[in-house]
VONU-64656 format. One record per residue (C-alpha): x, y, z; residue number from 1. Coordinates in steps of 0.2 Angstrom, whole numbers, padded with zeros to 4 digits, always signed. Layout:
<atoms>
X:X Y:Y Z:Z k:NUM
...
</atoms>
This chain:
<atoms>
X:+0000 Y:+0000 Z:+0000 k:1
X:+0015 Y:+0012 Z:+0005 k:2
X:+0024 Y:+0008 Z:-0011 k:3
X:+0008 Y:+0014 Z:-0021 k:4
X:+0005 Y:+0029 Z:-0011 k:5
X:+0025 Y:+0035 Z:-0015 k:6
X:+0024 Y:+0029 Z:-0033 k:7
X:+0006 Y:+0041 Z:-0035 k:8
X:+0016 Y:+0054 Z:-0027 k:9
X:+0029 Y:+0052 Z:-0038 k:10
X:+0019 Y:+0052 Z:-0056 k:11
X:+0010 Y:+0068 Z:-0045 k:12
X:+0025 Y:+0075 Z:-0045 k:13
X:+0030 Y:+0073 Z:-0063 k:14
X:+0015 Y:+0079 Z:-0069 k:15
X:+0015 Y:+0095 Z:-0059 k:16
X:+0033 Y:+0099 Z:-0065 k:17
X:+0024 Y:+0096 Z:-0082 k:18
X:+0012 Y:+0109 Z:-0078 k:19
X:+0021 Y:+0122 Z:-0070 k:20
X:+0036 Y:+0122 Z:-0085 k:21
X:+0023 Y:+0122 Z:-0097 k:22
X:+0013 Y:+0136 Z:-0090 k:23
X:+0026 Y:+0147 Z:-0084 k:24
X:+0033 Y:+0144 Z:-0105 k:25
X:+0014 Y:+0149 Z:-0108 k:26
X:+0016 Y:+0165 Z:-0098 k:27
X:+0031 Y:+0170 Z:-0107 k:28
X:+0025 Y:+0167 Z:-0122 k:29
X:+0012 Y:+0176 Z:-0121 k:30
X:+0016 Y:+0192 Z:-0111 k:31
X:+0015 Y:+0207 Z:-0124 k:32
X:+0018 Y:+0225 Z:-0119 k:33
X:+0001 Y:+0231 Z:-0118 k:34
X:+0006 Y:+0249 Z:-0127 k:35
X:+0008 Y:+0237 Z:-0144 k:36
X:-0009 Y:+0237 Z:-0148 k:37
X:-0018 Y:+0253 Z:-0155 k:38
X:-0030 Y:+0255 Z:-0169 k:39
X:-0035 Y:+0267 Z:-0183 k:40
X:-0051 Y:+0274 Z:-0187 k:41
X:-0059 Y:+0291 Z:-0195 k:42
X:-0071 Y:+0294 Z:-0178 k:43
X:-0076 Y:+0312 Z:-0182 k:44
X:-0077 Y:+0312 Z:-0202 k:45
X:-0086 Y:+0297 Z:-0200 k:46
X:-0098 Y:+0304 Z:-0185 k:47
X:-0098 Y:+0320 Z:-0197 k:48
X:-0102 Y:+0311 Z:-0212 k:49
X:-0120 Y:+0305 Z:-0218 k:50
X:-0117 Y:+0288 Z:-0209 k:51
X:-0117 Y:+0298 Z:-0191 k:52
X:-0103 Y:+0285 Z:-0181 k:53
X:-0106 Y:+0285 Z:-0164 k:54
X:-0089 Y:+0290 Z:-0154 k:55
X:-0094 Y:+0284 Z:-0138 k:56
X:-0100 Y:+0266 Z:-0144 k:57
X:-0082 Y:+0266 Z:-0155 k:58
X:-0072 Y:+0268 Z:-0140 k:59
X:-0083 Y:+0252 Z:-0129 k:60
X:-0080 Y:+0241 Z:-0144 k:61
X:-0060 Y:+0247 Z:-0144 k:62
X:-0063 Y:+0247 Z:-0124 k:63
X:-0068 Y:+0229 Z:-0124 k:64
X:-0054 Y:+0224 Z:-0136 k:65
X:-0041 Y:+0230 Z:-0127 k:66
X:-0035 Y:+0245 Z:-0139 k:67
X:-0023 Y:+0257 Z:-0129 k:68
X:-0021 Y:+0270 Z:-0141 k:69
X:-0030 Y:+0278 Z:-0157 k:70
X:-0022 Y:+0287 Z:-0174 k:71
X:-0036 Y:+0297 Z:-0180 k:72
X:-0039 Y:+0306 Z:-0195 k:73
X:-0041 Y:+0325 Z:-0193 k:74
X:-0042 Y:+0334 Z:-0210 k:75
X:-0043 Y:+0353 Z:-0213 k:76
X:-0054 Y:+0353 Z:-0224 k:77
X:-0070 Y:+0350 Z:-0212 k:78
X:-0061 Y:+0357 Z:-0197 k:79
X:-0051 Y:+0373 Z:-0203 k:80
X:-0058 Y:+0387 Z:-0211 k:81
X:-0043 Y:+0395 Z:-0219 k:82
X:-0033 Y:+0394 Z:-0202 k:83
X:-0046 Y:+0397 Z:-0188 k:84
X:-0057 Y:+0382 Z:-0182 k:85
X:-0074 Y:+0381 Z:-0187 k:86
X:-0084 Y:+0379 Z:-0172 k:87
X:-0098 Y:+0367 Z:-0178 k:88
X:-0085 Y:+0352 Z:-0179 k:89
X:-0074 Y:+0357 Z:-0164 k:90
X:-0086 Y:+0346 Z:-0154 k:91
X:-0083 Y:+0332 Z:-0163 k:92
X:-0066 Y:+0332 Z:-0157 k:93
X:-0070 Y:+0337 Z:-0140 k:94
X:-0083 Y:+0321 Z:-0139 k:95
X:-0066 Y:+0311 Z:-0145 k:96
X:-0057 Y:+0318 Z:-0132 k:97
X:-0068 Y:+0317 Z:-0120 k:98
X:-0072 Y:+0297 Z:-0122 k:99
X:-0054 Y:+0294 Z:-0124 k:100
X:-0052 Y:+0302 Z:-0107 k:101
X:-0064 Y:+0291 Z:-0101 k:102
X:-0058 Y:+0276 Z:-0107 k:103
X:-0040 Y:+0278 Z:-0105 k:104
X:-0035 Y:+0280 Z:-0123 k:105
X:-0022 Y:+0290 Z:-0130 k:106
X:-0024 Y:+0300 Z:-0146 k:107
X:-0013 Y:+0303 Z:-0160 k:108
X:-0020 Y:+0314 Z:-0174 k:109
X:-0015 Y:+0314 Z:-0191 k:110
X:-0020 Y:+0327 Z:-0206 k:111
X:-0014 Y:+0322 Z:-0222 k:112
X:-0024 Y:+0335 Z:-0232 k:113
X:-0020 Y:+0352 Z:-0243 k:114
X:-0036 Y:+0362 Z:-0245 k:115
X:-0036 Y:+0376 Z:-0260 k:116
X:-0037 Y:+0390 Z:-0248 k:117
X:-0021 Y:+0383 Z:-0243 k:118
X:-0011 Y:+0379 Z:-0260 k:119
X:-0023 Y:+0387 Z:-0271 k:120
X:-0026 Y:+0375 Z:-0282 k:121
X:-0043 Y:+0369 Z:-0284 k:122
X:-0052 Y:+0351 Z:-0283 k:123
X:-0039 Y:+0338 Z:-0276 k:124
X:-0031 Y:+0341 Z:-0257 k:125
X:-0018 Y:+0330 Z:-0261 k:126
X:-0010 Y:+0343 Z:-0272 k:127
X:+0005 Y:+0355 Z:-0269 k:128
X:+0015 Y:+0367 Z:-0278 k:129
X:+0030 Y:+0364 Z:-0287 k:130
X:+0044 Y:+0367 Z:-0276 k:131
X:+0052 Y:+0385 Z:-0276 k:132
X:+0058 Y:+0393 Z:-0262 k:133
X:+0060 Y:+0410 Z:-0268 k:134
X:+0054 Y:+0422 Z:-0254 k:135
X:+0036 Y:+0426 Z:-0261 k:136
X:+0034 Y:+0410 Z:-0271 k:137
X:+0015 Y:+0402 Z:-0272 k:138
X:+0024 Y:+0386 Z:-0265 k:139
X:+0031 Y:+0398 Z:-0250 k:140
X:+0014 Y:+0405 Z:-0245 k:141
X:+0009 Y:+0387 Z:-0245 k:142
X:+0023 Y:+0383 Z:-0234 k:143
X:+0016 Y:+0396 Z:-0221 k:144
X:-0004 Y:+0394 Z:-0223 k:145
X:+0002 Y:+0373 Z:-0220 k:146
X:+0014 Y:+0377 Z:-0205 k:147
X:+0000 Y:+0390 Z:-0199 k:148
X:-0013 Y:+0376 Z:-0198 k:149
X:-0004 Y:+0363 Z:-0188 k:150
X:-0001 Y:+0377 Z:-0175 k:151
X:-0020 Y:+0381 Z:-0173 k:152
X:-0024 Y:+0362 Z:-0171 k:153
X:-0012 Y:+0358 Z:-0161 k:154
X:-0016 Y:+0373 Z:-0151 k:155
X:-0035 Y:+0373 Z:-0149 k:156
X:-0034 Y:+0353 Z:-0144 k:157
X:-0018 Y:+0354 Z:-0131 k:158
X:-0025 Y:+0335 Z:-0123 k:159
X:-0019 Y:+0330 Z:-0143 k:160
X:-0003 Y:+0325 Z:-0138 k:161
X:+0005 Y:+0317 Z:-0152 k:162
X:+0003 Y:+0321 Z:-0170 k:163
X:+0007 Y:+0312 Z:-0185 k:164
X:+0014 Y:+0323 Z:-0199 k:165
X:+0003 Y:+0316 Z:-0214 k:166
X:+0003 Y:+0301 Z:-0224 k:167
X:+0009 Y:+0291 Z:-0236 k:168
X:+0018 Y:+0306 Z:-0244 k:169
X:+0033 Y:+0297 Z:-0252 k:170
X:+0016 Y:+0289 Z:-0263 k:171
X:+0012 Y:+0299 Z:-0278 k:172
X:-0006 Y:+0296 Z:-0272 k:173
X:-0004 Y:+0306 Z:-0257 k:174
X:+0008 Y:+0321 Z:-0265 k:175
X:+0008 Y:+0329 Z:-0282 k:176
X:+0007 Y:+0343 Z:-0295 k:177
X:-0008 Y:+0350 Z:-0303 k:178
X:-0005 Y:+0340 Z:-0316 k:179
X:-0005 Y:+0324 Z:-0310 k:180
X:-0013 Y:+0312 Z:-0320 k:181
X:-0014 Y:+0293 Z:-0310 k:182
X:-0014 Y:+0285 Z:-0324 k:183
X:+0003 Y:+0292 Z:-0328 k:184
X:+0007 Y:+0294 Z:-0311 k:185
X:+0028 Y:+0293 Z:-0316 k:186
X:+0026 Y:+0305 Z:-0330 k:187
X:+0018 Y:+0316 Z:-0322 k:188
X:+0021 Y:+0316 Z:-0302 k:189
X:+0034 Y:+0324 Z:-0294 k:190
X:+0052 Y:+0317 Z:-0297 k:191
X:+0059 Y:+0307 Z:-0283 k:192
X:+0071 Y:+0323 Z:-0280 k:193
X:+0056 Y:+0334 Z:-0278 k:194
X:+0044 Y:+0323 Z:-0269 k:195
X:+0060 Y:+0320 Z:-0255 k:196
X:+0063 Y:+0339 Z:-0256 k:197
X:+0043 Y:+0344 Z:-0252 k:198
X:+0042 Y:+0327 Z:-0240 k:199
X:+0057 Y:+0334 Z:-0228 k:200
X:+0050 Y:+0352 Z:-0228 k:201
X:+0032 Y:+0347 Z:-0223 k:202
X:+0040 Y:+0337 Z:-0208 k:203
X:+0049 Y:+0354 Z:-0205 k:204
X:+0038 Y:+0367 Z:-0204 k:205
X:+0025 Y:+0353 Z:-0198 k:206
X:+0035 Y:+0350 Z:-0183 k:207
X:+0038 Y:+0368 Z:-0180 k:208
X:+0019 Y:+0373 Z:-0182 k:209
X:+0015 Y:+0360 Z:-0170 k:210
X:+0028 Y:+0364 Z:-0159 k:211
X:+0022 Y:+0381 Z:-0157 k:212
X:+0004 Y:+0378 Z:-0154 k:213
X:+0010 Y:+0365 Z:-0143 k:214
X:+0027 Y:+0364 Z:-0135 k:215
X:+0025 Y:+0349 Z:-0125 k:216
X:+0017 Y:+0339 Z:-0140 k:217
X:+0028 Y:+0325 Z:-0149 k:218
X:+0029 Y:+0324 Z:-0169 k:219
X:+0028 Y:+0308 Z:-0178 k:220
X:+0037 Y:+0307 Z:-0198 k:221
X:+0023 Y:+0304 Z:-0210 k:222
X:+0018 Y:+0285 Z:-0211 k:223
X:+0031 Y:+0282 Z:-0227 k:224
X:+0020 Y:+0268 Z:-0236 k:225
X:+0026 Y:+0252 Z:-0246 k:226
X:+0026 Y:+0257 Z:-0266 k:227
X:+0032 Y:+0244 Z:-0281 k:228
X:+0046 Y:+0236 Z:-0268 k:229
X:+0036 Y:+0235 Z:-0254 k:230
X:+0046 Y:+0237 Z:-0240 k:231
X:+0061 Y:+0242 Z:-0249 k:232
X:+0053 Y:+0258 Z:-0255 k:233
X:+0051 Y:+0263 Z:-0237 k:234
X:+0071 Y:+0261 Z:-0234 k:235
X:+0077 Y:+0269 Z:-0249 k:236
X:+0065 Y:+0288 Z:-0245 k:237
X:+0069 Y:+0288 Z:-0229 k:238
X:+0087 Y:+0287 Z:-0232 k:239
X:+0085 Y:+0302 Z:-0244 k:240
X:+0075 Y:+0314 Z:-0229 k:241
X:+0091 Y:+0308 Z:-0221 k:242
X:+0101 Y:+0316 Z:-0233 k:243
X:+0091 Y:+0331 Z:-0236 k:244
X:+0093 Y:+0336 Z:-0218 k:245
X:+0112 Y:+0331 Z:-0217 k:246
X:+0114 Y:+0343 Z:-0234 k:247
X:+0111 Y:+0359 Z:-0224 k:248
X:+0099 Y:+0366 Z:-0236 k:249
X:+0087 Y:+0365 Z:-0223 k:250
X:+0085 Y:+0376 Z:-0209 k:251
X:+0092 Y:+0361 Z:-0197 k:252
X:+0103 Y:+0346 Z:-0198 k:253
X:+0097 Y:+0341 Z:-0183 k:254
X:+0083 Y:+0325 Z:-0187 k:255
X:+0073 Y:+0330 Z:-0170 k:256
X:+0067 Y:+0347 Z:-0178 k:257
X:+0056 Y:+0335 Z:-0191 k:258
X:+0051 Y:+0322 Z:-0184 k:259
X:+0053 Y:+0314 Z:-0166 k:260
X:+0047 Y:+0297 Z:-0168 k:261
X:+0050 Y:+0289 Z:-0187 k:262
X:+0036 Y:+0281 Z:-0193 k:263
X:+0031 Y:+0270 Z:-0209 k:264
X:+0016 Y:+0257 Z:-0214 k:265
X:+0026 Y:+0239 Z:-0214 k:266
X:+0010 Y:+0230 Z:-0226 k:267
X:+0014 Y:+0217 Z:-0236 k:268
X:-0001 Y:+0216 Z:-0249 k:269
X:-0009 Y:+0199 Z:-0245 k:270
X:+0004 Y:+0189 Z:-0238 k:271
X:+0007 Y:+0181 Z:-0222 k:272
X:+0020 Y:+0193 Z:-0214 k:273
X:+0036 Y:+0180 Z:-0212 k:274
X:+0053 Y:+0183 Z:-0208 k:275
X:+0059 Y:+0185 Z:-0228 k:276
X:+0046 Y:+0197 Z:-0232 k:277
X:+0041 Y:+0208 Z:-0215 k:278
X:+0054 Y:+0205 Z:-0204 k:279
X:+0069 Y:+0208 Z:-0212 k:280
X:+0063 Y:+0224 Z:-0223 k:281
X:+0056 Y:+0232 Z:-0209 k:282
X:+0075 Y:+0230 Z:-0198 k:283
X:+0083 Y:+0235 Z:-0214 k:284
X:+0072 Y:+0253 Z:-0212 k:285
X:+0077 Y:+0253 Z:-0194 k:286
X:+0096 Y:+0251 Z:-0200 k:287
X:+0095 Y:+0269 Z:-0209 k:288
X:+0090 Y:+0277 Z:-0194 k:289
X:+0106 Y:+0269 Z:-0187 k:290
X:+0115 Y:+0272 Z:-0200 k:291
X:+0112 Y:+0291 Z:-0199 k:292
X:+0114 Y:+0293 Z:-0179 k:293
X:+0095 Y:+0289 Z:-0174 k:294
X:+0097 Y:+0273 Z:-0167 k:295
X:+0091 Y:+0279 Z:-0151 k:296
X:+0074 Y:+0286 Z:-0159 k:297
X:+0058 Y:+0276 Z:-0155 k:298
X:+0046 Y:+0268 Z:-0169 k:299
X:+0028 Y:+0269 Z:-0174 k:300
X:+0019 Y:+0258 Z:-0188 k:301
X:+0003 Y:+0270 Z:-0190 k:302
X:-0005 Y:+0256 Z:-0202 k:303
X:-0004 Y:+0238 Z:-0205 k:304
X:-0018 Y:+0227 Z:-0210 k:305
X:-0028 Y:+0217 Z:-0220 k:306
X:-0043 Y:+0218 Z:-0231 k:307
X:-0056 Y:+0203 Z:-0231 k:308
X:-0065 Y:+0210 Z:-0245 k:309
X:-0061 Y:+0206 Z:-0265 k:310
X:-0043 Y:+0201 Z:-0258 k:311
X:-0044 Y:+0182 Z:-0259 k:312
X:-0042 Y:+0183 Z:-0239 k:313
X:-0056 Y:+0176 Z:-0229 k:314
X:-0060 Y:+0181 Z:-0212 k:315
X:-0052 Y:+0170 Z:-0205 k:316
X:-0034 Y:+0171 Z:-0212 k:317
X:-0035 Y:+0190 Z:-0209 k:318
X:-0036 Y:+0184 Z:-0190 k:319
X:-0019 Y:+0172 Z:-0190 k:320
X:-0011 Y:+0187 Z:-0201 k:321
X:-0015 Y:+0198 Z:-0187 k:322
X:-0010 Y:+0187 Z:-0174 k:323
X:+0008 Y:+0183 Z:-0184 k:324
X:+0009 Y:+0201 Z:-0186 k:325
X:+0009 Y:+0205 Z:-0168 k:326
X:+0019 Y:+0192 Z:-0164 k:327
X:+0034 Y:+0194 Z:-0175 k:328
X:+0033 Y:+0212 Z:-0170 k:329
X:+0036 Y:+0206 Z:-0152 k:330
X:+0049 Y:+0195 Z:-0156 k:331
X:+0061 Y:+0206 Z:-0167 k:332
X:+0059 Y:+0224 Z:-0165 k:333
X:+0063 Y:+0232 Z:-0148 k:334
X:+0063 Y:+0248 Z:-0156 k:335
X:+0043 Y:+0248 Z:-0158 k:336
X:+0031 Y:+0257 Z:-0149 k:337
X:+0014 Y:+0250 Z:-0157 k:338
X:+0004 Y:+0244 Z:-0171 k:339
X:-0012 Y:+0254 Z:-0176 k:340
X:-0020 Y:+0241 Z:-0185 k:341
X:-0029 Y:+0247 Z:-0198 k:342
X:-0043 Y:+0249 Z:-0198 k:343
X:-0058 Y:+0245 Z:-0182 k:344
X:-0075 Y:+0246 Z:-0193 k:345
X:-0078 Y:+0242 Z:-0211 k:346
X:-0080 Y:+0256 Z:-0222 k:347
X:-0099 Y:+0257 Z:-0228 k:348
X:-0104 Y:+0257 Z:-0242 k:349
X:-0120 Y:+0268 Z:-0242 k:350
X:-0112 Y:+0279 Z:-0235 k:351
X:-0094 Y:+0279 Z:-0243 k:352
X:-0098 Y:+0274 Z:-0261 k:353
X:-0084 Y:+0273 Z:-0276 k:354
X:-0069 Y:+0268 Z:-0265 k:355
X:-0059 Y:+0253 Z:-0271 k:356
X:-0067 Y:+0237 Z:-0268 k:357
X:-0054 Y:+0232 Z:-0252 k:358
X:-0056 Y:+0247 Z:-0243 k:359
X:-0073 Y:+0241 Z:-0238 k:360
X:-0066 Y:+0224 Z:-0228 k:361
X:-0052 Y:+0231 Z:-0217 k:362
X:-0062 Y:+0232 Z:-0203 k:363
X:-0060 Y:+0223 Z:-0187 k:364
X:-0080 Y:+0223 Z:-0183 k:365
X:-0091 Y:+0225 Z:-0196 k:366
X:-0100 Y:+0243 Z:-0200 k:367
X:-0109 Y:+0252 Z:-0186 k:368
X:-0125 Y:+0248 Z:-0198 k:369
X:-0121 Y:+0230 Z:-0195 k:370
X:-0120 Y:+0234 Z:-0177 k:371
X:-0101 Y:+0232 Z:-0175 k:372
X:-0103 Y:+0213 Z:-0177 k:373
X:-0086 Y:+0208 Z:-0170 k:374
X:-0076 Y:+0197 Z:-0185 k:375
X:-0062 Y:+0182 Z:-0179 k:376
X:-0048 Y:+0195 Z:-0181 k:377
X:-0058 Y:+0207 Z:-0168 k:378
X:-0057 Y:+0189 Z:-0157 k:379
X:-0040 Y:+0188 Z:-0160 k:380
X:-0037 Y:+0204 Z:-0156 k:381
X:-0043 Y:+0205 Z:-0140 k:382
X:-0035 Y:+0187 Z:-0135 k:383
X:-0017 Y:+0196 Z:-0138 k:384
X:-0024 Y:+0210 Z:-0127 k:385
X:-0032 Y:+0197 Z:-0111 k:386
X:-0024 Y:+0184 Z:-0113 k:387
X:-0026 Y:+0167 Z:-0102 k:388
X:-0019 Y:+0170 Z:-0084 k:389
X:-0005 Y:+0156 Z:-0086 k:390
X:+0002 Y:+0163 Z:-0070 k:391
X:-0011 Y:+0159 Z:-0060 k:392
X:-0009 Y:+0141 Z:-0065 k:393
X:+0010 Y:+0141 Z:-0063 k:394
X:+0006 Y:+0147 Z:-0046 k:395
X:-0004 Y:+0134 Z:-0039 k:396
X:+0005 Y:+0120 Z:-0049 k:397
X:+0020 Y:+0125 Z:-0042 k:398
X:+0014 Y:+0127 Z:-0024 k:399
X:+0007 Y:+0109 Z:-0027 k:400
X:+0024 Y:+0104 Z:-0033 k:401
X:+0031 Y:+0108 Z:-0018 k:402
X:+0021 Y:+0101 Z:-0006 k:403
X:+0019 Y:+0084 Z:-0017 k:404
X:+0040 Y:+0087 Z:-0015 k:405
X:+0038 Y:+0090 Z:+0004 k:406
X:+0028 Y:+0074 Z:+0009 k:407
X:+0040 Y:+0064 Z:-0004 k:408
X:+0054 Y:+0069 Z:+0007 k:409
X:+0043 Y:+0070 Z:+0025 k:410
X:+0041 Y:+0050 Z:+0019 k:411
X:+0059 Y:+0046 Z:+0014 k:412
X:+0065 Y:+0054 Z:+0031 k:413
X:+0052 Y:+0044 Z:+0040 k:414
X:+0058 Y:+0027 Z:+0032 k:415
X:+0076 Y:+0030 Z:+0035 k:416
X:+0073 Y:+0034 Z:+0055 k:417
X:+0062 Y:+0019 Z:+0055 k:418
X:+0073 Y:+0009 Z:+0048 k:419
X:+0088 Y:+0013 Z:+0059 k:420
X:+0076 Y:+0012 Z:+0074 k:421
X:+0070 Y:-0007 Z:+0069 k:422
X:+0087 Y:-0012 Z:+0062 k:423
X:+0092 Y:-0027 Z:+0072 k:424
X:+0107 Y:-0021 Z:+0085 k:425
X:+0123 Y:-0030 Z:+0082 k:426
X:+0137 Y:-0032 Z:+0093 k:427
</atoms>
């Protein structure tokens, strides 16, 4: 019967150890810094749009999934009038604030658009002058009205503390000349020269507007995004910002004056993120800011995601991209402040017509008209932001481990005094 009793204890004991290395692994494994996880989303276009998005039910959905921080699109057009507010939207950005407060969720604002009071050109607020910096030029007063604007906002919403100088400007899409045509976008763009010359003085006199309305506020580099080479593209502009600001043809050489945090949208089209086509290209970026003496400077990926809609991604393979994403992240880059996934709510249709087909499945939930039905990458999500309490386990398979331990040894000791007590005496 004893010899039962200490082999159980033994097996007990084995499979405890089993337990508590395999839980505490678990715990490891799955510890993320919490600060990783942010998203993007329009809240007040959207909420000031036709298709009326509740703020407050955005921030419970984001609430519940654990988002930390929010980029949000701000764009001058429905919020400046020339350079003053216009007080009928101010409170959709005071209802932003005010649930973000309330939730715990910090605010990065982005504006990423040129109105025609500002460059005057008329019909698309992508456009910009050609560059010329002769005192008096059209591309100069656009250079003042634009550094002008990101003083006002940074000014009249002081609990904005970080702001994200545009988007996606190394992409003709996002910065051209009157006469662009996108169907001859490389005939009729900007040059690389220019784009690179026009890219490095919006993040100066973007930084320095800010900086004025808001001393204490921090500046984020335009998300650079992926163009033909993906990735590559990414590497090869911010090495050329680097060199424009090292040239001294700017009024600083010093990289803090443009941006403070580098920034740049790491998407990899419809492929799993691996080491070979995420990892790599996205440490060979980080590599130029080393190269150029900003090793030190912290990173944000203000987009990455995936589109379930007209892609040839279901639902369900946007969620294990999400989670690889995150993962990979954690793993390899400790120079990375967060992901703002991109984006929480499918874009709807009704109420956004003409955009390209993919644009309507990035969402994490479905639209707000579909009542924010939560998709398996919202799941996902949220099991990277709570995930299981594997210490709990380790901790009462290792207290059980050591009592199972205890009584092992409690019954050894007891067998070896009993047996030197009934050992027969010899003379």
């Amino acid at each position: 019967m004893k010899r039962k009793f200490v082999l159980f204890l033994v097996l007990l004991l084995s499979s405890l150890s089993i337990i508590f290395v395999t839980s505490v692994i678990m715990e490891v494994e799955s510890r993320y810094d919490q600060d990783l996880f942010g998203m993007h989303e329009a809240l007040t276009s959207r909420h000031l749009s036709d298709e009326k998005l509740n703020i407050s039910r955005a921030f419970v959905v984001m609430h519940s999934l654990g988002v930390r921080k929010i980029r949000e699109s701000i764009w001058r057009w429905y919020m400046l009038n020339s350079t003053s507010i216009k007080s009928e939207k101010k409170y959709a950005i005071q209802q932003l604030v005010g649930n973000a407060n309330l939730f715990d969720i910090k605010i990065m604002g982005f504006v990423q658009d040129f109105p025609s009071w500002m460059t005057g050109i008329e019909g698309d607020q992508q456009t910009v002058p050609h560059r010329n910096m002769t005192e008096g030029s059209k591309y100069r007063r656009f250079l003042e009205l634009y550094e002008e604007s990101w003083e006002t906002l940074a000014r009249e919403f002081p609990e904005i503390k970080v702001w994200e100088i545009g988007n996606e400007y190394n992409l003709h899409k996002y910065l051209h000349p009157p006469e662009y045509d996108p169907n001859k976008k490389d005939e009729t763009g900007f040059s690389l020269q220019e784009r690179g010359a026009i890219v490095t003085d919006l993040l100066y006199y973007g930084s320095r507007g800010i900086h004025a309305g808001n001393p204490n506020a921090t500046t984020v580099m335009c998300g650079l995004g992926p163009a033909a080479n993906r990735i590559r593209d990414i590497e090869n502009f911010l090495d050329s910002i680097y060199e424009n600001i090292e040239s001294g043809r700017w009024p600083s050489t010093n990289p803090d004056d443009f941006f403070q945090v580098a920034c740049w949208h790491p998407y990899t089209s419809n492929e799993k993120p691996n080491k070979k086509n995420w990892v790599d290209p996205n440490k060979a970026v980080y590599e130029v800011m080393k190269r150029h003496g900003d090793g030190n400077k912290r990173v944000v990926f203000s987009e990455m995601g995936f589109s379930d809609n007209c892609t040839g991604l279901s639902k369900e393979e946007v969620a294990d991209y999400l989670l690889e994403t995150f993962r990979l992240a954690k793993d390899n880059f400790p120079w990375l402040d967060i992901i703002y996934w991109f984006r929480l709510a499918d874009r709807d249709p009704k109420y956004h017509p003409n955009l390209d087909c993919s644009e309507y499945g990035y969402g994490v939930v479905e639209t707000p008209r579909e009542n924010w039905t939560w998709k398996p990458a919202a799941y996902t999500y949220e099991s990277l932001t709570h995930p299981f309490p594997w210490w709990i386990l380790s901790m009462v398979s290792g207290g059980c481990l050591l009592v199972t331990a205890a009584v092992l040894i409690l019954h050894r000791l007891h067998f070896r005094s009993k047996v030197l007590i009934d050992m027969p005496k010899t003379k």
